[in-house]
C-alpha positions as CSV (number, residue, x, y, z in Angstrom):
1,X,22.1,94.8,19.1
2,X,21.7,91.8,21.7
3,X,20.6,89.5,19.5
4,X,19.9,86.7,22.2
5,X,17.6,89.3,24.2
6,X,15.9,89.6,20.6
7,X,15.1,86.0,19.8
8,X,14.1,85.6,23.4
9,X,11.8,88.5,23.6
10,X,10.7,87.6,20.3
11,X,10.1,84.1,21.3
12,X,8.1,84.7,24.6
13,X,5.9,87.7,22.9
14,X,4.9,85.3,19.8
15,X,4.4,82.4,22.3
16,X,2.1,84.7,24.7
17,X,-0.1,85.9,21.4
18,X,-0.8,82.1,20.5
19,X,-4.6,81.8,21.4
20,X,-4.7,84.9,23.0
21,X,-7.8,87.2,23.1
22,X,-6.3,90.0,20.8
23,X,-5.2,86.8,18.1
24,X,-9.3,85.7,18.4
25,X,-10.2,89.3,17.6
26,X,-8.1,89.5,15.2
27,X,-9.3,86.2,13.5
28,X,-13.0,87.3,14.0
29,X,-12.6,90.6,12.4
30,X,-10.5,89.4,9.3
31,X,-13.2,86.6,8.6
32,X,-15.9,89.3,8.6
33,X,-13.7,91.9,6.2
34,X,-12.5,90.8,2.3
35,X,-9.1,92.8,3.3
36,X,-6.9,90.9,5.5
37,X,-4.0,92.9,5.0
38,X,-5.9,95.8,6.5
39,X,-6.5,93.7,9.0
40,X,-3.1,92.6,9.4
41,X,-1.4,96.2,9.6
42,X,-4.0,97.9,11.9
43,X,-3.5,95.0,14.4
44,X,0.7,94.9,13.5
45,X,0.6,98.9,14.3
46,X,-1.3,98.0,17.4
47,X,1.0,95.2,18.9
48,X,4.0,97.8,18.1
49,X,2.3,100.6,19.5
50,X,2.0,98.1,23.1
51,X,5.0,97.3,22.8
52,X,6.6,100.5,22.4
53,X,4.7,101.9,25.7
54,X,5.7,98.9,27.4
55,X,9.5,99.1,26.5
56,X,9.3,102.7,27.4
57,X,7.2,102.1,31.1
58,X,9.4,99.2,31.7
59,X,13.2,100.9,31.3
60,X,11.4,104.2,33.0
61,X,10.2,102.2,35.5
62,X,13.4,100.2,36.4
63,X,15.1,103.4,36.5
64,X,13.0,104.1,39.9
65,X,12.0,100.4,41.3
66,X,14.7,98.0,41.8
67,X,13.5,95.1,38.8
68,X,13.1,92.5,41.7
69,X,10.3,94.4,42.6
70,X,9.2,95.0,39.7
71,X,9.0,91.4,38.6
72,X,7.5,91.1,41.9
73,X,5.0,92.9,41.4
74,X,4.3,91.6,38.0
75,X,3.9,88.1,39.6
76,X,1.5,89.4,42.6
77,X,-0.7,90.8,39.9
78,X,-0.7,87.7,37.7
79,X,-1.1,85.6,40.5
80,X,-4.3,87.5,42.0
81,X,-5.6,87.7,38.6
82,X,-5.5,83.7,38.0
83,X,-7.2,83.5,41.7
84,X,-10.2,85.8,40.5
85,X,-10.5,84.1,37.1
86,X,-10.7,80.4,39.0
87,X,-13.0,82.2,41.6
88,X,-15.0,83.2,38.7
89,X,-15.3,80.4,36.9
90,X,-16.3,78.6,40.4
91,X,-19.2,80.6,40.8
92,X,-22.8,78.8,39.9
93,X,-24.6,81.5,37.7
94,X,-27.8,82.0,40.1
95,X,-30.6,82.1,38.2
96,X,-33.0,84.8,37.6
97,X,-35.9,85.0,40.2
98,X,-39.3,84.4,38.7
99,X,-40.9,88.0,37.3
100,X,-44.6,88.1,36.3
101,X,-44.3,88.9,32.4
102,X,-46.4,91.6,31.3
103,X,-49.6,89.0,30.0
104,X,-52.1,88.8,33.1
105,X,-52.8,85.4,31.8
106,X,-49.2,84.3,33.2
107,X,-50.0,85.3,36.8
């Protein structure tokens, strides 16, 4: 075993995780359950189960695409993704356009 490909991919994946969406999920539903260690194995099973499909699509993959392009490809999408988050955040929430309620007495 390549134990320097290990820590590293150990090191990036539990550096990703930090503050991530699926960590705030995970903190939300523990502090509404009285059994974290439920908690803690579905969502351990879950991380695995990612990570096994992305080991396997990964090596599958490189066996097809030359892993320039791959990684390539993995920057493109990252990149348009942050563009369309900053876009989104940009946008000025319009706000609704005035609608008669139901009350006559409002109109």
């Amino acid at each position: 075993m390549d134990l320097s490909l290990l820590a590293s991919t150990f090191a990036t994946v539990f550096l990703a995780e930090l503050g991530d969406k699926t960590q705030l999920a995970i903190v939300t539903i523990s502090g509404t359950s009285t059994r974290p260690g439920a908690v803690f194995a579905g969502s351990s099973a879950a991380l695995v189960l990612a990570s096994l499909l992305g080991a396997g699509a990964g090596g599958s993959l490189s066996a097809v695409i030359p892993t320039n392009l791959l990684q390539l490809a993995a920057a493109v999408g990252f990149l348009l993704l942050g563009i369309w988050l900053i876009l989104r955040a940009g946008e000025e929430e319009s706000p609704a356009p005035d609608t008669p309620s139901g009350d006559p007495g409002d109109r």
